[in-house]
C-alpha positions, -999 to +999 in steps of 0.1 A: +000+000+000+012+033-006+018+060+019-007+082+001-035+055+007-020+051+041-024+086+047-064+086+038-070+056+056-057+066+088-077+100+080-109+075+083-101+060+115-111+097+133-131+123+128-126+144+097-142+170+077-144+183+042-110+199+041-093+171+060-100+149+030-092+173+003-058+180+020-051+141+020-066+140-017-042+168-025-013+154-010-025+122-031-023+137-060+010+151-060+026+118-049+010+112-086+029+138-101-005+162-106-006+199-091-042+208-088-072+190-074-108+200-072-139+182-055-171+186-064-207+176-049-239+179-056-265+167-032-298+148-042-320+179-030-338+201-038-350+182-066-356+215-088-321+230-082-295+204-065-274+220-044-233+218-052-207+218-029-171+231-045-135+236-029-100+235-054-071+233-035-047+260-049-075+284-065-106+293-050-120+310-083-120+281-098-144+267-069-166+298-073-173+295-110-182+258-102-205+271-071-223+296-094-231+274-119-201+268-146-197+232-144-230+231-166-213+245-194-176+229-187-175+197-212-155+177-184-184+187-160-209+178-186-197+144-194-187+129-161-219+137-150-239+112-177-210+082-167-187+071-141-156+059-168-128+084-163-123+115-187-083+126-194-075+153-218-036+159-221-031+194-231-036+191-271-062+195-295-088+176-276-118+166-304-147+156-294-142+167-255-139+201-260-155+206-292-189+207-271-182+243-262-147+252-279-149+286-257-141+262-224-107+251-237-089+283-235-108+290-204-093+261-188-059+265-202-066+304-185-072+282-146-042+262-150-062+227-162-038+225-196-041+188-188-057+162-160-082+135-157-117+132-140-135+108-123-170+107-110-190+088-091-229+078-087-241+066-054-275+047-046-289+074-028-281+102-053-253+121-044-229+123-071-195+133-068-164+145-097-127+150-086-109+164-112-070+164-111-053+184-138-016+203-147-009+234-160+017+218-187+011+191-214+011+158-201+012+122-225-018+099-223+007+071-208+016+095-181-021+100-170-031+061-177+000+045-153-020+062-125-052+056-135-064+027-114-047+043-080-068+075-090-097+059-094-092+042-060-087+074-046-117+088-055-144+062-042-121+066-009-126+099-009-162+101-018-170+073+007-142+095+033-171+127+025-204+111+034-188+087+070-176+100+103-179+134+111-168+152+143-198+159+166-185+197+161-190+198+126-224+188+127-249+214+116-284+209+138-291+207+179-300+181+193-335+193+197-335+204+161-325+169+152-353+153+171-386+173+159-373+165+118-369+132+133-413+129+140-417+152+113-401+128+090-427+101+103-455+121+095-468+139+125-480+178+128-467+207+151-492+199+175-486+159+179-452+168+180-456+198+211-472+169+228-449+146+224-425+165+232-437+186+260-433+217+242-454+247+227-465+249+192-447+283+188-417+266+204-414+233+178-416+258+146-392+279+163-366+249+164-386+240+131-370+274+113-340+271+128-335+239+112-345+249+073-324+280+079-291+256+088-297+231+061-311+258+035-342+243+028-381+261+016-398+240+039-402+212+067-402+185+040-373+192+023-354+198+056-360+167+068-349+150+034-318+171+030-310+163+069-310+125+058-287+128+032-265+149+053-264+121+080-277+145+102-313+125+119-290+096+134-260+116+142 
């Protein structure tokens, strides 16, 4: 095993957050011989506008543009996103990759991608996941494909390393928050939940607001949704 897959492993055994396992991916990556890394999420919910989750480890523009919505026009973005074989480009004419939106190929030459390789994966539950590793000089198809299996290894890790263990700290609702999504979930009104709970109605949609203003979401329904694929109910 190699000290690299040590290193995320050992990350696993404790709890870690986001950045934790980008700065192991990155450190990864350069073991590989790559410079740049970015990781990319996008949660199941809402359904109308799935919410993505973006951090680069040398350049935080390049995160933003994928925040505000460029990955929908980026061809890498584009393709990964329809299978989970990896995607390499090696800093030449590219054909059929970038010939979906021409414009993107100097723009990534511009953010220091000249050449990389992207992998993405689709889980059961919906959350799909793309980390992208990529030079800012030419690179040789052999060069990208002698790494291609440990990369690909990395990823899954990584993805599984996102969505397992958290610290207790890191977690985004209270307790009590936790709890009323928790009967809401199973179908029961402000009221039966007051009851239950010994509290006041205007108490349980005060911790009920609380709630969709720390996970983001319209409404009680799609709180309690997102707080499941969060791993936030049975934390």
């Amino acid at each position: 095993m190699n000290g690299w897959q040590e290193d995320l492993l050992t990350t696993l055994e404790k709890p870690h957050t986001f950045d934790d396992i980008l700065r192991v991916g990155e450190r990864s990556i350069q073991a590989l011989g790559f410079k740049n890394c970015t990781w990319i999420t996008q949660l199941p919910v809402p359904l109308t506008r799935r919410e993505v989750f973006a951090v680069a480890n040398n350049d935080d523009e390049v995160a933003r543009r994928v925040r505000s919505g460029w990955y929908n026009k980026a061809p890498v973005f584009r393709i990964c996103a329809e299978t989970s074989r990896p995607v390499m480009w090696t800093g030449r004419a590219e054909g059929q990759l970038f010939d979906m939106n021409p414009g993107m190929w100097e723009e990534h030459f511009s953010l220091g991608r000249r050449a990389g390789w992207a992998q993405s994966v689709h889980d059961r539950i919906g959350i799909y996941s793309l980390f992208i590793t990529s030079n800012d000089s030419q690179l040789e198809e052999p060069d990208i494909e002698v790494h291609q299996r440990q990369l690909q290894w990395l990823t899954h890790a990584m993805h599984f390393a996102m969505f397992t263990s958290r610290d207790e700290h890191d977690q985004i609702l209270s307790n009590r928050e936790r709890e009323i999504l928790r009967w809401t979930g199973d179908g029961k009104t402000v009221a039966e939940i007051g009851i239950i709970l010994g509290l006041s109605d205007s108490t349980v949609n005060f911790h009920l607001r609380n709630a969709m203003t720390k996970l983001g979401a319209p409404n009680k329904t799609s709180a309690v949704v997102k707080a499941i694929f969060l791993k936030e109910l049975f934390a």
